[in-house]
C-alpha positions as CSV (number, residue, x, y, z in Angstrom):
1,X,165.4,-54.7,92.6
2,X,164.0,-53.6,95.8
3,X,166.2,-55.5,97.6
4,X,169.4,-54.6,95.5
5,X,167.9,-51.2,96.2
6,X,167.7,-51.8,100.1
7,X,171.4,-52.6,100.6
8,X,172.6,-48.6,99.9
9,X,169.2,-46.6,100.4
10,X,169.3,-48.2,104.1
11,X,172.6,-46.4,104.4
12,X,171.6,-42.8,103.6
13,X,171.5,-40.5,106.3
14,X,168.5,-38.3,106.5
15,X,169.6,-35.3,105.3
16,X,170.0,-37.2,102.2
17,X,167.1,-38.9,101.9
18,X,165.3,-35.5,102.9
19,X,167.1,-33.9,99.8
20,X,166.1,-36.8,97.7
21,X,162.0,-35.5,98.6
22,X,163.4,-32.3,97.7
23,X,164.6,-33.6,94.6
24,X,161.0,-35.3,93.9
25,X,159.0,-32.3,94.8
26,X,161.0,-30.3,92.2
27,X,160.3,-32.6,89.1
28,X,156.9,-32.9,90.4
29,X,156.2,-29.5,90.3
30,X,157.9,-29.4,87.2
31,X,155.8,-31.8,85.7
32,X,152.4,-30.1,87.7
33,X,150.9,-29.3,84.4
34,X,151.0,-33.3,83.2
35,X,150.3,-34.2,86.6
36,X,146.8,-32.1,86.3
37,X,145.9,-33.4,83.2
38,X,146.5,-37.4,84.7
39,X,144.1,-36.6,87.3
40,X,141.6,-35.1,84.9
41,X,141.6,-38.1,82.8
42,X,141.4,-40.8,85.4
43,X,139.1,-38.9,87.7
44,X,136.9,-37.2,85.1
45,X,137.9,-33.9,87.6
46,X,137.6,-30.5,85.7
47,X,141.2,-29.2,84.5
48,X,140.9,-26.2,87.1
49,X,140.1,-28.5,90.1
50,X,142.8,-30.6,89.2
51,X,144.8,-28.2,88.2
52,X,144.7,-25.8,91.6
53,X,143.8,-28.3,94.2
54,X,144.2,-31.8,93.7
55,X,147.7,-32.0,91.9
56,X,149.0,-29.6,94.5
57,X,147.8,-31.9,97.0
58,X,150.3,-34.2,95.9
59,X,153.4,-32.0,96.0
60,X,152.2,-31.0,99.3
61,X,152.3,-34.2,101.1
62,X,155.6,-34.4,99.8
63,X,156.9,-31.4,101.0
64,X,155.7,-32.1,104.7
65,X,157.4,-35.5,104.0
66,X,160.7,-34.0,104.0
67,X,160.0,-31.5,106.5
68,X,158.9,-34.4,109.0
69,X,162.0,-36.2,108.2
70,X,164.5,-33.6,108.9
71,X,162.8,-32.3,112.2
72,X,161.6,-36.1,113.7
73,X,163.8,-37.3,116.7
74,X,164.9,-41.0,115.8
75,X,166.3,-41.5,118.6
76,X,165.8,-40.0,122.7
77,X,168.0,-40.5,125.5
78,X,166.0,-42.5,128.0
79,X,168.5,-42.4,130.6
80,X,170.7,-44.9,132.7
């Protein structure tokens, strides 16, 4: 599947894979409640620690995902 999934993905231009974050960091905050309560569960963490901080953390690294993408210089004229 990976590889299936390589052939198009490696043709996406960043803006479009930056959306596509986008587009995960809006279900994920969506979904921030269920996300909270995973962490609880697995972690034993009390609902309002893993409901303020750690689940955040998640959607943040996301976030700066994107933003890194769209404002990273792939490529830099080296001269002659």
């Amino acid at each position: 599947a990976a590889k299936a999934a390589f052939e198009t993905f490696s043709q996406t231009s960043v803006e479009e894979r930056a959306a596509l974050l986008d587009k995960i960091a809006e279900i994920y905050l969506s979904r921030i409640g269920d996300i909270a309560e995973a962490i609880r569960e697995e972690m034993g963490a009390p609902i309002s620690l893993a409901s303020t901080a750690q689940a955040y953390a998640g959607l943040a690294h996301i976030t700066e995902a994107a933003k890194v993408l769209r404002n990273f210089a792939f490529s830099e004229d080296l001269g002659a």
